[in-house]
DOLO-679439 format. One line per 3 residues: for each residue x, y, z of N, C-alpha, C. Coordinates in pm, 1 decimal. Layout:
<pabas>
X:Y:Z:X:Y:Z:X:Y:Z; ... $
</pabas>
This chain:
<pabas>
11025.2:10392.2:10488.8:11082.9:10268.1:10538.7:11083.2:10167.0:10424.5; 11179.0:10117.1:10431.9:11222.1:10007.2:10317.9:11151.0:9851.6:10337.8; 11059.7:9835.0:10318.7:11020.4:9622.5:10372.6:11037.2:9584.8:10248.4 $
11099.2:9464.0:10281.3:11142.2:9389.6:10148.2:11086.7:9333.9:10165.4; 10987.1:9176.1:10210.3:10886.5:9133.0:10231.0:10833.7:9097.7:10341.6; 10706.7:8967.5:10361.5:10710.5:8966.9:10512.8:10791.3:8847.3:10583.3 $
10849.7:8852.9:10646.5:10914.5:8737.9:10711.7:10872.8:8648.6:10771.3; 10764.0:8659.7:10831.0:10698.2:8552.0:10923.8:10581.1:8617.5:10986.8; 10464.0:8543.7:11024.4:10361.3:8588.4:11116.8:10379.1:8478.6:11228.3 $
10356.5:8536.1:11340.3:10382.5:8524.6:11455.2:10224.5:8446.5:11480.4; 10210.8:8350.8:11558.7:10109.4:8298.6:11610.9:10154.6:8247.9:11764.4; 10058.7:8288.9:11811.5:10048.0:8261.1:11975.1:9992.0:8117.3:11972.2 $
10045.9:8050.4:12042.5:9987.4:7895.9:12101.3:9984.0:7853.8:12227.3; 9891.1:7752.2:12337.7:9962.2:7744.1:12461.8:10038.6:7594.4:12395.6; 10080.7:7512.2:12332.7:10151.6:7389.5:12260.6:10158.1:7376.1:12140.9 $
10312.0:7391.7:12101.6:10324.4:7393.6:11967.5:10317.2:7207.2:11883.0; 10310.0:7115.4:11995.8:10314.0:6969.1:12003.8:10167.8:6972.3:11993.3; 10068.2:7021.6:12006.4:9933.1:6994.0:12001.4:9885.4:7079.2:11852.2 $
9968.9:7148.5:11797.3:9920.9:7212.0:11666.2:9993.9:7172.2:11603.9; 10124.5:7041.9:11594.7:10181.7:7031.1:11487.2:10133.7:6923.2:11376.5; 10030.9:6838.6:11462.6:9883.5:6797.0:11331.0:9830.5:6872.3:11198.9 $
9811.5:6974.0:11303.2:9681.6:7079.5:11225.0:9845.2:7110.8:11086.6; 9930.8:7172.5:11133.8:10001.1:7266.7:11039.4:10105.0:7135.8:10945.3; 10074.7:7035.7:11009.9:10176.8:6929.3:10914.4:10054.9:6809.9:10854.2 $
10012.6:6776.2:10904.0:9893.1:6679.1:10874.9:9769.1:6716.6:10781.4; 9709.5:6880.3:10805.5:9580.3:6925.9:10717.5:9685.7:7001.5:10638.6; 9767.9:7094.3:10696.3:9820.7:7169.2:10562.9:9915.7:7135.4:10484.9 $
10028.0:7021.3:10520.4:10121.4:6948.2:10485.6:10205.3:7042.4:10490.5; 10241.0:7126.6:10605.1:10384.1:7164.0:10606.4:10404.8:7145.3:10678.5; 10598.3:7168.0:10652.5:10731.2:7082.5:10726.3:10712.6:7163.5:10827.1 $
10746.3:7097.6:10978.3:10821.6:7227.0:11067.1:10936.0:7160.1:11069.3; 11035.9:7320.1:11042.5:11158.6:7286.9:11004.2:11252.8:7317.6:11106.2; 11213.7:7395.3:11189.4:11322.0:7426.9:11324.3:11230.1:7438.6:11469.9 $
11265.4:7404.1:11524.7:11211.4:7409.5:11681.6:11322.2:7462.2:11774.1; 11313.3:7580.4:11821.2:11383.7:7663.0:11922.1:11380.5:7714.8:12072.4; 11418.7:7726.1:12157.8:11373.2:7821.7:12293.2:11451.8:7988.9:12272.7 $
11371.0:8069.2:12280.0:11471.8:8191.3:12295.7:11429.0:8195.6:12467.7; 11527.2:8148.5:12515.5:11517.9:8178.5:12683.3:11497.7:8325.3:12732.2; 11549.2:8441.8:12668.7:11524.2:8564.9:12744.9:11377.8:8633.2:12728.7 $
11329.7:8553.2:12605.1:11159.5:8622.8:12586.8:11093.9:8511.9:12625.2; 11143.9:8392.7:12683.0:11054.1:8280.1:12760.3:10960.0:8232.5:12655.4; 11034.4:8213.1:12526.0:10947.5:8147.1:12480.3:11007.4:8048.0:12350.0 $
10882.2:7918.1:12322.3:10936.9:7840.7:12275.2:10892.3:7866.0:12133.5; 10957.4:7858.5:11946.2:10915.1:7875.4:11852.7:10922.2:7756.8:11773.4; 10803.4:7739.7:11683.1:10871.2:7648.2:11598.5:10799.8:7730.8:11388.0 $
10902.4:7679.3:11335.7:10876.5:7758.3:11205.0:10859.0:7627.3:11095.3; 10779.8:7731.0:10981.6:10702.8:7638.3:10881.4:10752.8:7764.2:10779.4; 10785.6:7718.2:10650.0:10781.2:7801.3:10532.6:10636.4:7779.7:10422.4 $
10612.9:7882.9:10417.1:10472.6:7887.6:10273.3:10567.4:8016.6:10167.2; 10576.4:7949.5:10092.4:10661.5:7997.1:9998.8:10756.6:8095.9:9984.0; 10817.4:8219.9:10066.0:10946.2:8288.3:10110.5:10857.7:8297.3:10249.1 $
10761.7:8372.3:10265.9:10662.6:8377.4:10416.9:10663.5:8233.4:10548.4; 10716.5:8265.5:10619.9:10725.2:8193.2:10744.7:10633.3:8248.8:10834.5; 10563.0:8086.9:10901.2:10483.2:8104.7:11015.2:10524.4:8029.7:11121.0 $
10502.8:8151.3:11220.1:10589.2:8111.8:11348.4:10537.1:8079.9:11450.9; 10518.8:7997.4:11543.9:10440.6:7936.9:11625.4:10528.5:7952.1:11801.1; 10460.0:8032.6:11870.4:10514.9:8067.1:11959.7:10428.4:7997.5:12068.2 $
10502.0:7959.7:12154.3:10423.7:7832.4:12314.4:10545.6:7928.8:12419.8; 10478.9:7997.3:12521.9:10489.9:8026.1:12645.7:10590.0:7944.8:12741.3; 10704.7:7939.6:12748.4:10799.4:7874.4:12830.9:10751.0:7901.1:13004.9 $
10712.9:7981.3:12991.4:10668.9:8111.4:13153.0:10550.5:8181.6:13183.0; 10504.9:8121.4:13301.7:10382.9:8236.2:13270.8:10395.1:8335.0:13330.2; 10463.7:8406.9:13317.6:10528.5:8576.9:13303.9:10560.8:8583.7:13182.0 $
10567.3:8511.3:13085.9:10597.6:8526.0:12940.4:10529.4:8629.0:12906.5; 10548.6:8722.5:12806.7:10435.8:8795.1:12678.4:10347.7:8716.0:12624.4; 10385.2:8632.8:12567.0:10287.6:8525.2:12497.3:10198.0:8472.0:12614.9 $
10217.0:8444.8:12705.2:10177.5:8355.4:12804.9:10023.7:8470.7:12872.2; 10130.0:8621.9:12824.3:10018.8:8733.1:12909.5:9902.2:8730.4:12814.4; 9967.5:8735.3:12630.5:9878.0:8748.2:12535.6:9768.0:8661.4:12492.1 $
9797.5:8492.7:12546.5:9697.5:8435.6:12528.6:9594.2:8420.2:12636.3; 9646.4:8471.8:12787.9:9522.7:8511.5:12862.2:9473.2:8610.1:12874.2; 9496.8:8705.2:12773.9:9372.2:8815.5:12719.7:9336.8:8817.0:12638.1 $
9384.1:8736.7:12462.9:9324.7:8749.4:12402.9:9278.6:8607.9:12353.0; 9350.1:8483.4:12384.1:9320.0:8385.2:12332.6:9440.7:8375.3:12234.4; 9473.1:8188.3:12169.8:9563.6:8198.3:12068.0:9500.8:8254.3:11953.7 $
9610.4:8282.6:11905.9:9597.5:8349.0:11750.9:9716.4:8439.7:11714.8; 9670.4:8540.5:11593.2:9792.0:8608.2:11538.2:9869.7:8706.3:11639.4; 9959.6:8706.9:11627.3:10003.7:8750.4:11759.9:10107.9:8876.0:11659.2 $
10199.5:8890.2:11573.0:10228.0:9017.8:11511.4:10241.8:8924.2:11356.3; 10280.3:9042.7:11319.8:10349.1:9058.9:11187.8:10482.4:9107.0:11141.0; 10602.0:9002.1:11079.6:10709.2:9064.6:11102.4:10743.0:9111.2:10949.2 $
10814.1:9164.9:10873.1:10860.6:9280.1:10787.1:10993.4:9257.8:10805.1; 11033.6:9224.4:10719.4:11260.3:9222.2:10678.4:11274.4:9353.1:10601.7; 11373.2:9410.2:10709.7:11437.6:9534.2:10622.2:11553.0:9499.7:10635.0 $
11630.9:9588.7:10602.3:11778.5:9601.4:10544.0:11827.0:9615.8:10680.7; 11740.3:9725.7:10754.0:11879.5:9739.2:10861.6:11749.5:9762.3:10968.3; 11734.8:9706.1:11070.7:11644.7:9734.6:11145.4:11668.7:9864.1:11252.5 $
11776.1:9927.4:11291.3:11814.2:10033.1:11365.6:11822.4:10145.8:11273.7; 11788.9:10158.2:11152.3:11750.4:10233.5:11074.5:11608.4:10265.4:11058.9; 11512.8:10179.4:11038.7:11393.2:10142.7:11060.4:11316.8:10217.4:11188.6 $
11380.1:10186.3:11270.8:11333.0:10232.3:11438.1:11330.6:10367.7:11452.0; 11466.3:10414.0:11343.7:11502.3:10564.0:11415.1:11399.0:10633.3:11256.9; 11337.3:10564.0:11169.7:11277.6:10629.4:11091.0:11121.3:10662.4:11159.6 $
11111.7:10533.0:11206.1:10960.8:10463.1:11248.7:10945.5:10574.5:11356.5; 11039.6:10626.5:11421.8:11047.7:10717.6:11542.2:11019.1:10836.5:11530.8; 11095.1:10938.2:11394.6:11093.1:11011.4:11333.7:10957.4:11072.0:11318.8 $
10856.4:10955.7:11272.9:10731.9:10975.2:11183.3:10610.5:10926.0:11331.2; 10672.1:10945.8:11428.2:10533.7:10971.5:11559.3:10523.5:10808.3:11631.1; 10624.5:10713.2:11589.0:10523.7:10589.7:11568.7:10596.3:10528.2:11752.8 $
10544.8:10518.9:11815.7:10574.7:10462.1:11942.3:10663.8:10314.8:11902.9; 10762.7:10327.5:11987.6:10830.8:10167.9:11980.5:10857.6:10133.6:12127.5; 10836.2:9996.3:12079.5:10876.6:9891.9:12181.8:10988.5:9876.3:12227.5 $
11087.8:9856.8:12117.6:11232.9:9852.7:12133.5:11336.8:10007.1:12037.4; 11437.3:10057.3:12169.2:11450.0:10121.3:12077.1:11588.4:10108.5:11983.5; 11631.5:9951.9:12022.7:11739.2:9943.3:11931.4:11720.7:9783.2:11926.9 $
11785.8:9746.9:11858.0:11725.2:9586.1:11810.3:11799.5:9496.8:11894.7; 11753.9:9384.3:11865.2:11794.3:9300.3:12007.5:11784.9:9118.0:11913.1; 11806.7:9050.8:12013.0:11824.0:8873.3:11935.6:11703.5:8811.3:11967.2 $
11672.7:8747.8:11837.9:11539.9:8644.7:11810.1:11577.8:8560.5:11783.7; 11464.9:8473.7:11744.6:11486.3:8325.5:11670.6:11561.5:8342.6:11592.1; 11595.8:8234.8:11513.3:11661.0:8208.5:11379.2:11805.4:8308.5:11369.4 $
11836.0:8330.0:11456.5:11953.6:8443.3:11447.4:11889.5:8564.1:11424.1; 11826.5:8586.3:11366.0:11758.1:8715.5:11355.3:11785.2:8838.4:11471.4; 11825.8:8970.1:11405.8:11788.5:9121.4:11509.3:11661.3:9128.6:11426.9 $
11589.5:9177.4:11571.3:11499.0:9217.4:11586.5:11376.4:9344.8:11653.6; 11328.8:9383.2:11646.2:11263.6:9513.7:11730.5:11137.2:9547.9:11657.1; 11018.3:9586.9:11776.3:10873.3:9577.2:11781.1:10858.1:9725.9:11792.9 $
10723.3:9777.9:11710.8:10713.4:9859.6:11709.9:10525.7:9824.8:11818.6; 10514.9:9927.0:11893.0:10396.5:9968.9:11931.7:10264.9:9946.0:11865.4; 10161.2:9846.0:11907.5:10040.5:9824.2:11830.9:9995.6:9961.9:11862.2 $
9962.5:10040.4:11990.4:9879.3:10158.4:11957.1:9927.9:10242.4:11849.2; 10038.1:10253.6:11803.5:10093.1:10329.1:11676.1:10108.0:10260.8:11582.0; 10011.9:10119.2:11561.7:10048.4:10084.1:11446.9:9911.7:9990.0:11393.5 $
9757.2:10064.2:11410.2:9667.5:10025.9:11362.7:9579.5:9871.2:11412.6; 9658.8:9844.8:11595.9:9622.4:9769.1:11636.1:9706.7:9648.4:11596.8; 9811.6:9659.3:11534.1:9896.5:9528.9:11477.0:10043.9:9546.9:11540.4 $
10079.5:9444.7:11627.9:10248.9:9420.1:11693.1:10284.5:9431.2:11558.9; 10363.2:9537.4:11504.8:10473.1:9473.2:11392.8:10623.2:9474.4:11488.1; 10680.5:9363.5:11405.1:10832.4:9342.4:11397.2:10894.1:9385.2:11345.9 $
11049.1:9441.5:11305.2:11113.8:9477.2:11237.9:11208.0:9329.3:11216.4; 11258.0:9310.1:11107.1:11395.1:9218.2:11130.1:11481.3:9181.4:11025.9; 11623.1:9166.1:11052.7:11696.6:9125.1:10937.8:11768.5:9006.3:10989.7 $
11868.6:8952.4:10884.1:11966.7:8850.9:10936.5:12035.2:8915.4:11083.3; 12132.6:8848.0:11130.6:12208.5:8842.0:11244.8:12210.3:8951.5:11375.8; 12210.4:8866.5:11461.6:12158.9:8909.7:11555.1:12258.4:9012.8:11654.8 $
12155.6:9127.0:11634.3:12286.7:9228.1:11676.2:12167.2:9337.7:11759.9 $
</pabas>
């Protein structure tokens, strides 16, 4: 599999308005976009640290994922995402080689982004993401 670098880490929050102190005030970064992706019920907002983006995800729903993930595990890192070239390439490699997926063809995220999750039990206890530009 091809990763060109990482794209963003994902952080779980229940308010992205109650952490935008901590990530603009102690660390002095910008948040530069604030979004809803309505079909994953959830709200993002993004910060750049030098090509690496951190992504701050708040629960629109509590049927959300996020919403399920911070009442079992508490906030925190929630995955790790990875930019490849072609993410439906990725999936059918990632597939190939035993690895359980989440999605099995990519689907729309933030930022325009396609996107698709591969299985933490097949992947060392870590949600990874797959993702490239446009959302397909």
């Amino acid at each position: 599999m091809e990763l060109t670098h990482i794209e963003h880490l994902g952080i779980a929050v229940k308010s992205i308005e109650a952490c935008l102190p901590y990530y603009e005030g102690v660390l002095g970064l910008k948040c530069y976009n604030i979004e809803e992706v309505a079909d994953q019920k959830v709200k993002t907002a993004f910060f750049k640290v030098g090509q690496t983006k951190i992504e701050l995800l708040e629960p629109t729903s509590e049927d959300s994922t996020i919403a399920k993930f911070i009442e079992k595990k508490g906030e925190g890192i929630h995955h790790i995402a990875f930019a490849v070239p072609d993410v439906q390439a990725a999936l059918n490699e990632a597939e190939e080689k035993g690895v359980k997926l989440i999605d099995k063809a990519p689907r729309g995220g933030a930022e325009g982004l396609s996107i698709a999750f591969l299985h933490p039990k097949s992947t060392c206890s870590v949600l990874t993401e797959l993702c490239m530009p446009g959302n397909k």
